[in-house]
PLY file of the C-alpha trace (Angstrom):
ply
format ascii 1.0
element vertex 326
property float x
property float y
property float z
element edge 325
property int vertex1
property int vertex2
end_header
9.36 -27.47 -55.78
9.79 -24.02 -56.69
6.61 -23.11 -55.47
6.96 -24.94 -51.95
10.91 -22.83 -51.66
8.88 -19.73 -52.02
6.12 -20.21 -49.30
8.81 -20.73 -46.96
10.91 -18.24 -47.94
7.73 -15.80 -47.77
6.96 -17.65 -44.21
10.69 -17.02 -42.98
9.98 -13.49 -43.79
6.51 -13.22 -41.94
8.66 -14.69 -38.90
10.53 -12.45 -39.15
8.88 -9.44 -39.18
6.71 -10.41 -36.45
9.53 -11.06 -33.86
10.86 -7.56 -35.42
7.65 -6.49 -33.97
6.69 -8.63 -30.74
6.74 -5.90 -27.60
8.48 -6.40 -24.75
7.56 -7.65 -21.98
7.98 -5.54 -18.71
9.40 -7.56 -15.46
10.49 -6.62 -12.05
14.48 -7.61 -12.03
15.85 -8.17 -8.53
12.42 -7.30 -6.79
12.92 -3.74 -8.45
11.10 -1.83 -11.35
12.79 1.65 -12.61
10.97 4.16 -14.83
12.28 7.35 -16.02
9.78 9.77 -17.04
10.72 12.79 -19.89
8.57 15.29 -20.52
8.19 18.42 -22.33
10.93 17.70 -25.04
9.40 20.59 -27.77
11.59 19.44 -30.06
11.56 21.65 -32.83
12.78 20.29 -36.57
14.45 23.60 -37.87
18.21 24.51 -38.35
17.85 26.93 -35.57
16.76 25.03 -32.76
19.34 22.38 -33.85
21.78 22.53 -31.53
18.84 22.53 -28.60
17.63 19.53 -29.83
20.77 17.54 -29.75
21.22 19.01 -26.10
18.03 17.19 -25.23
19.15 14.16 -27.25
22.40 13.92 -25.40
20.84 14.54 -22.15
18.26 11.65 -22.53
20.60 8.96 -23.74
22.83 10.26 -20.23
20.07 9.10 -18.36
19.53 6.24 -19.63
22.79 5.15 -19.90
23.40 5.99 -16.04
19.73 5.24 -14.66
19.52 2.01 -16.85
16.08 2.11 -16.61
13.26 -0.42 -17.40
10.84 1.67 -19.37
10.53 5.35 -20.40
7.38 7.06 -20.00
7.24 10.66 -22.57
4.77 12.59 -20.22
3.45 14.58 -24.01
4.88 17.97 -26.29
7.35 15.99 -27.55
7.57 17.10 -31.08
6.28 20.23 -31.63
7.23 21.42 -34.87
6.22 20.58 -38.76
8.63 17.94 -40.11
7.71 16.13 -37.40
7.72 12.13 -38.56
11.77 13.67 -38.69
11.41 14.25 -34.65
9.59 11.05 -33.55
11.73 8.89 -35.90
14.99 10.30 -33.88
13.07 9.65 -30.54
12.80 5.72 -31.47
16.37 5.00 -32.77
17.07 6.66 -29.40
15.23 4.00 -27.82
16.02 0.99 -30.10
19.43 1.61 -29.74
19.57 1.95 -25.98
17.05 -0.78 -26.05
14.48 0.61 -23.87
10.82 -0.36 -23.70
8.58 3.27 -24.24
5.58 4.81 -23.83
4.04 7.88 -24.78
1.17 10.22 -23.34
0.21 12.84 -25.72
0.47 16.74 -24.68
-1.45 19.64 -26.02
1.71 21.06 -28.67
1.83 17.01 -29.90
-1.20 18.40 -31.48
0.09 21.61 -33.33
2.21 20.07 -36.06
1.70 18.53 -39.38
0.82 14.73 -37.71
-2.55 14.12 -36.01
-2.02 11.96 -33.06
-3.30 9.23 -34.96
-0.77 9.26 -37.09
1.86 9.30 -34.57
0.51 6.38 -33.35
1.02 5.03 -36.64
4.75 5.61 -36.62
5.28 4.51 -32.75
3.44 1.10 -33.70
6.23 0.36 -36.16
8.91 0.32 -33.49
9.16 -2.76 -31.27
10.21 -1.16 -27.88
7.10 1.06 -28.34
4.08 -0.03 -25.58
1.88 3.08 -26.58
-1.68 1.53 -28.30
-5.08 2.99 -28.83
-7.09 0.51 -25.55
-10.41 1.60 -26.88
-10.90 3.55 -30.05
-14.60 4.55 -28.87
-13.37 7.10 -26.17
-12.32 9.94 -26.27
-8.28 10.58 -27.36
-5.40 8.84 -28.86
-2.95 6.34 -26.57
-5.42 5.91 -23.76
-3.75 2.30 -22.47
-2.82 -0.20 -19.88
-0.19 -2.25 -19.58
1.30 -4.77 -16.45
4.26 -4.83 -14.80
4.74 -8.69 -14.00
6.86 -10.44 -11.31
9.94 -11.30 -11.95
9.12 -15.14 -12.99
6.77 -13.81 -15.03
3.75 -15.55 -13.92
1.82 -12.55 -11.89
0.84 -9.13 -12.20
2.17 -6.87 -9.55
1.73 -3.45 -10.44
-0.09 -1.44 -13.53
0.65 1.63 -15.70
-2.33 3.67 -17.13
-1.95 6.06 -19.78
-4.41 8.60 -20.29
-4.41 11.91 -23.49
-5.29 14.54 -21.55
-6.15 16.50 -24.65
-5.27 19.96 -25.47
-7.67 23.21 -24.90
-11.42 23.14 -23.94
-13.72 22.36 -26.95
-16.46 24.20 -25.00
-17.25 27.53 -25.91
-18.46 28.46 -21.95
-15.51 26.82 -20.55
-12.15 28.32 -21.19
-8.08 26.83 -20.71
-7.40 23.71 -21.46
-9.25 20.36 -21.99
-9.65 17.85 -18.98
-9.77 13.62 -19.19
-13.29 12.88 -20.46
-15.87 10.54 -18.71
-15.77 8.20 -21.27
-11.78 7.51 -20.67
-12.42 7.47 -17.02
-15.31 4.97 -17.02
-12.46 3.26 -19.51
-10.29 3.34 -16.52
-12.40 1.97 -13.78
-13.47 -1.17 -16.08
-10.09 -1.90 -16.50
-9.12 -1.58 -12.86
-11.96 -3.33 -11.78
-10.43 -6.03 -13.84
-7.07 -6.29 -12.52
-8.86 -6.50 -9.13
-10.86 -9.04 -10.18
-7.85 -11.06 -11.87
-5.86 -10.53 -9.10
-8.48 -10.78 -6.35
-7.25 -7.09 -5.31
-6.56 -3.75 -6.41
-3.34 -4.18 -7.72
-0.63 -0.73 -7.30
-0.91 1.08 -10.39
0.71 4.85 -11.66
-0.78 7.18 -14.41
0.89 9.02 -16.53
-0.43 12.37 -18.27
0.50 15.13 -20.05
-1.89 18.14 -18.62
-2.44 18.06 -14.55
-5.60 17.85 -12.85
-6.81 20.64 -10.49
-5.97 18.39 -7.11
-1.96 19.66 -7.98
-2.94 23.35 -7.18
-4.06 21.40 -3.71
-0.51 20.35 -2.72
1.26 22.97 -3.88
1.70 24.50 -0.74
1.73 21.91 1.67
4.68 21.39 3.98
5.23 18.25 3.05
5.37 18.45 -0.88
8.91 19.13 -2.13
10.35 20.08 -5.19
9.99 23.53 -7.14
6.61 24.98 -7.27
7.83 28.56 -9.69
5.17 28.63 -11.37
0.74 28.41 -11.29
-0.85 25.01 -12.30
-1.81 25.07 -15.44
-4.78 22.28 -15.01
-8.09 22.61 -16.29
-10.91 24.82 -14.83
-13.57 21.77 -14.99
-13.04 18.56 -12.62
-14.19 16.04 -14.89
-13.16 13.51 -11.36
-10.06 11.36 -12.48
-8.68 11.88 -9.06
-11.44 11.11 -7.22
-12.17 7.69 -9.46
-8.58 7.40 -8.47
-9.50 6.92 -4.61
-12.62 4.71 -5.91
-10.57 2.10 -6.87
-7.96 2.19 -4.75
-5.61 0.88 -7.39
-3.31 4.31 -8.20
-1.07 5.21 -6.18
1.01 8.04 -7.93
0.10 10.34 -10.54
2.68 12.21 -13.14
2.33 14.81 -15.55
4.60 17.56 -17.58
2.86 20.46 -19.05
4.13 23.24 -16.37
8.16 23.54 -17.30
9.28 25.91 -14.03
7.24 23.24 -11.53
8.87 19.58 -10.66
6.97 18.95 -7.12
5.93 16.20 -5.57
3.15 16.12 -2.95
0.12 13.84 -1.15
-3.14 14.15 -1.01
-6.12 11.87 0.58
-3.17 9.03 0.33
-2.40 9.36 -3.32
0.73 11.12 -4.84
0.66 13.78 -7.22
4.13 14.48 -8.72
5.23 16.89 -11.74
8.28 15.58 -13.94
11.32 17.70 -14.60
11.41 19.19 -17.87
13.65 18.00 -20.14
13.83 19.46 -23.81
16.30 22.57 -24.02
13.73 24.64 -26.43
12.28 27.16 -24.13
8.40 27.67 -24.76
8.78 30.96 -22.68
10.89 32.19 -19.27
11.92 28.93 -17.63
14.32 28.41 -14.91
14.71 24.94 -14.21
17.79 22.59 -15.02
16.41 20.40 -17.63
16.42 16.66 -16.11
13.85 14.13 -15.58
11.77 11.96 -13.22
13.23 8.69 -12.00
10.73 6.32 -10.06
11.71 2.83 -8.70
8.69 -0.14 -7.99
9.36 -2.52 -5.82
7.91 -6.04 -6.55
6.42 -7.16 -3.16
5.55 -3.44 -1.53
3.22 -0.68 -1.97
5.80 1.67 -2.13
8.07 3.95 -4.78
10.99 6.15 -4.33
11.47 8.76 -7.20
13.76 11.69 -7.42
14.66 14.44 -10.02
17.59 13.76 -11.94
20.08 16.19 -13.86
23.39 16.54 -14.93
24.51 18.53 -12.12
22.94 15.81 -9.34
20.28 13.73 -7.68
17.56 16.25 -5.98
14.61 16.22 -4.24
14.15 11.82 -2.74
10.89 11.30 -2.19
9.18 8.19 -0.79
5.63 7.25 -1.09
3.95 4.25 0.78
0.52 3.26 0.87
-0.86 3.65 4.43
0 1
1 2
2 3
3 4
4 5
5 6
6 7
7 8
8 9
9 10
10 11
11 12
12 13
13 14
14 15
15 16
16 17
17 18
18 19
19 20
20 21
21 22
22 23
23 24
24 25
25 26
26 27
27 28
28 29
29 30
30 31
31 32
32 33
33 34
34 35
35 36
36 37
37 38
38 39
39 40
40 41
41 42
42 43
43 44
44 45
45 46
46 47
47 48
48 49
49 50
50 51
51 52
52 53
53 54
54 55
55 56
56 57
57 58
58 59
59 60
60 61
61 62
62 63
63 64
64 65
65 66
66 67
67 68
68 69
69 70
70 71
71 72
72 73
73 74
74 75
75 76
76 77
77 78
78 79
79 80
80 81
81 82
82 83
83 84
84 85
85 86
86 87
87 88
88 89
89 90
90 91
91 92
92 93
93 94
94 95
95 96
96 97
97 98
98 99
99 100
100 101
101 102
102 103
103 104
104 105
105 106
106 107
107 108
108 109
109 110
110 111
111 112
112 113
113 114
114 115
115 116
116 117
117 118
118 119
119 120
120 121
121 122
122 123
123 124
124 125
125 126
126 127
127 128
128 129
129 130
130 131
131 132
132 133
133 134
134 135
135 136
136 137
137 138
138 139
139 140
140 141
141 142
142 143
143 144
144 145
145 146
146 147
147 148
148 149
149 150
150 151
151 152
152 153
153 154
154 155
155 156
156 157
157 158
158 159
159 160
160 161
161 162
162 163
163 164
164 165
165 166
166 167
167 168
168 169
169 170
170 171
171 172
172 173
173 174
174 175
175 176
176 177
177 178
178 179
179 180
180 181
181 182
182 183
183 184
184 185
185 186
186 187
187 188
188 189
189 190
190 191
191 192
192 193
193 194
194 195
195 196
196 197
197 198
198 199
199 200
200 201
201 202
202 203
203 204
204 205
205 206
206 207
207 208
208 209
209 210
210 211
211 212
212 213
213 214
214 215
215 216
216 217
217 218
218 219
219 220
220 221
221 222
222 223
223 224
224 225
225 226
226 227
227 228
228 229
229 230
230 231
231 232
232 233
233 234
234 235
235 236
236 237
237 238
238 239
239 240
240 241
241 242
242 243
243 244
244 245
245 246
246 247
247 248
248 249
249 250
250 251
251 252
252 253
253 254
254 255
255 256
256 257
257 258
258 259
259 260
260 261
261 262
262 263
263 264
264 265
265 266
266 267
267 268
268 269
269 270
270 271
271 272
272 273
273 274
274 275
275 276
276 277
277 278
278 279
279 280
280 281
281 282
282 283
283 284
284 285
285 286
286 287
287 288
288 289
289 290
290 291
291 292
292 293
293 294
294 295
295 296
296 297
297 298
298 299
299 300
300 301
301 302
302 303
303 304
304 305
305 306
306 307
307 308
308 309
309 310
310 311
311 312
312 313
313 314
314 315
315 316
316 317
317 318
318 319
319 320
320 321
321 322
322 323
323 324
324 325
C-alpha cells in the first residue's frame, strides 16, 4: 500500500512539473495580436551599472503594464556581462510575473559573457512563458524557431513568427564585420514556410525577428517614405547571404525587425516587404547614443494582411506606421 501511495505521490509530482512547464499558447483576442519588441538591453551585472539596469527593468515592466501585450520578442545583447545566469534569471521573473509569453533572438554581445548561447537556452527552457527552442540543431546557430499565432478559437493558424541568430562577426578571414544568416538556416526557413503554405493551402503572414540587420535596411534608409530616426550607418553585414530575397520567394513575411544599431529606430518598404529597426531599450550606453530608450509595439490583426506598429517611450507614442500587403 505504501508502495502504490508513493507512485502517485511521485505521479502528482510529474503532473505537476509538466503543467509548471507546458508553453503557452499564442491566440488572437478580439481579432487583435500585440507584440512588443525590446532590444539591445546590455545589461551589465556589476555594482556600477546597477542603477542602469533597474532603469531598464522599470522601463520594461511600464510597457508591459500599459501596452498589455501578447508576447515579447528580445531582438538579442541582452545580457552582456559575466554573471550573467544573474541577468537572464531577472529577465524571466520579469516575465513570469507580468505573465507574458517570450521569445528571444540572440545578438552578437549575448555571445561575450561567461554563457554560450547554448546554455542560455538551457536556462530560458526552464521558464514556462519562454517560446525560444533550438527548431533544428543541424544548422547553423542557437534559437533558430517558429512558432503560430492561432485564431482566436484556436482551431487555425493565421499568422507566423520566425526567429533567426544572426550570429556575431564574420568567421571568414577574407570577409570582414559581422556574420550574416547562413544558407543552411535559410533553406531551414523556406521548408518551414513551404509548410505552413501547404497546411494552410497559402502562404500564411508571418514576421522575423533578428538581432543583426541585413544589407536591404541601408536600401530604405533614405526613402521618403520610411520614418523614424536614421542617426546612425547600418551596421549589416558586407555579404548577402539572400534572407530577404527568400523572403519575397515565399511570399509569407511580411515585416522584418532587428536591434543591433542603438541611434536608428526606422521603419521603411521595400519590393512590398517592411524592414523596421526597434527602439533601444537598455540604459547602458555601448558608446554615443541619442535616442530615448523605448521599444517597438506591433499589433496583428486576425483576418488582414496588415500591422500597425509604433515606437513607444515614456515621454509618448511616435512614429505610427501601417503596413498592408498590396
Amino acid at each position: 500500500m505504501k508502495r502504490v501511495k508513493l507512485l502517485f505521490a511521485v505521479l502528482a509530482v510529474l503532473l505537476s512539473l509538466n503543467a509548471f512547464c507546458e508553453k503557452p499558447t499564442l491566440k488572437f483576442k478580439d481579432h487583435k495580436f500585440r507584440i512588443v519588441q525590446f532590444t539591445d538591453l546590455h545589461w551589465i551585472n556589476d555594482a556600477k551599472y546597477e542603477q542602469a539596469d533597474d532603469s531598464t527593468y522599470m522601463l520594461m515592466r511600464k510597457v508591459i503594464e500599459t501596452e498589455k501585450p501578447d508576447m515579447v520578442v528580445f531582438t538579442g545583447d541582452v545580457v552582456v556581462s559575466s554573471g550573467a545566469t544573474k541577468g537572464w534569471e531577472k529577465l524571466d521573473d520579469l516575465m513570469g510575473e507580468l505573465k507574458t509569453p517570450f521569445a528571444v533572438a540572440f545578438g552578437n554581445h549575448d555571445t561575450e559573457t561567461d554563457l554560450t548561447k547554448p546554455q542560455i537556452l538551457k536556462i530560458l527552457e526552464k521558464s514556462s512563458y519562454n517560446l525560444t527552442y533550438n527548431a533544428d540543431k543541424s544548422i547553423a546557430g542557437v534559437g533558430n524557431c517558429s512558432f503560430p499565432i492561432l485564431s482566436e478559437n484556436g482551431k487555425k493558424d493565421k499568422w507566423i513568427i520566425y526567429l533567426f541568430d544572426s550570429h556575431a562577426y564574420s568567421q571568414v578571414k577574407t570577409v570582414k564585420g559581422y556574420d550574416w544568416i547562413k544558407h543552411d538556416q535559410i533553406d531551414w526557413y523556406r521548408k518551414q514556410s513551404a509548410n505552413y503554405t501547404k497546411e494552410n493551402s497559402k502562404p500564411l503572414p508571418a514576421l522575423a525577428f533578428f538581432h543583426i540587420p541585413v544589407p536591404e535596411y541601408a536600401t530604405i534608409k533614405n526613402q521618403k517614405e520610411t520614418v523614424g530616426n536614421c542617426v546612425e550607418d547600418v551596421c549589416s553585414p558586407s555579404l548577402n547571404s539572400g534572407l530577404f530575397a527568400s523572403f519575397i520567394d515565399m511570399k509569407d513575411v511580411m515585416g522584418a525587425f532587428c536591434g543591433h544599431d542603438h541611434n536608428n529606430d526606422y521603419i521603411g518598404t521595400i519590393d512590398n516587404i517592411c524592414l523596421a529597426y526597434g527602439r533601444k531599450t537598455g540604459y547602458p550606453a555601448a558608446y554615443k547614443e541619442v535616442l530615448e530608450r523605448g521599444a517597438r509595439v506591433i499589433d496583428l490583426y486576425e483576418n488582414d494582411s496588415k500591422f500597425d506598429t509604433y515606437i513607444w517611450a515614456l515621454s509618448g507614442q511616435s512614429f505610427n506606421y501601417t503596413f498592408e500587403r498590396k
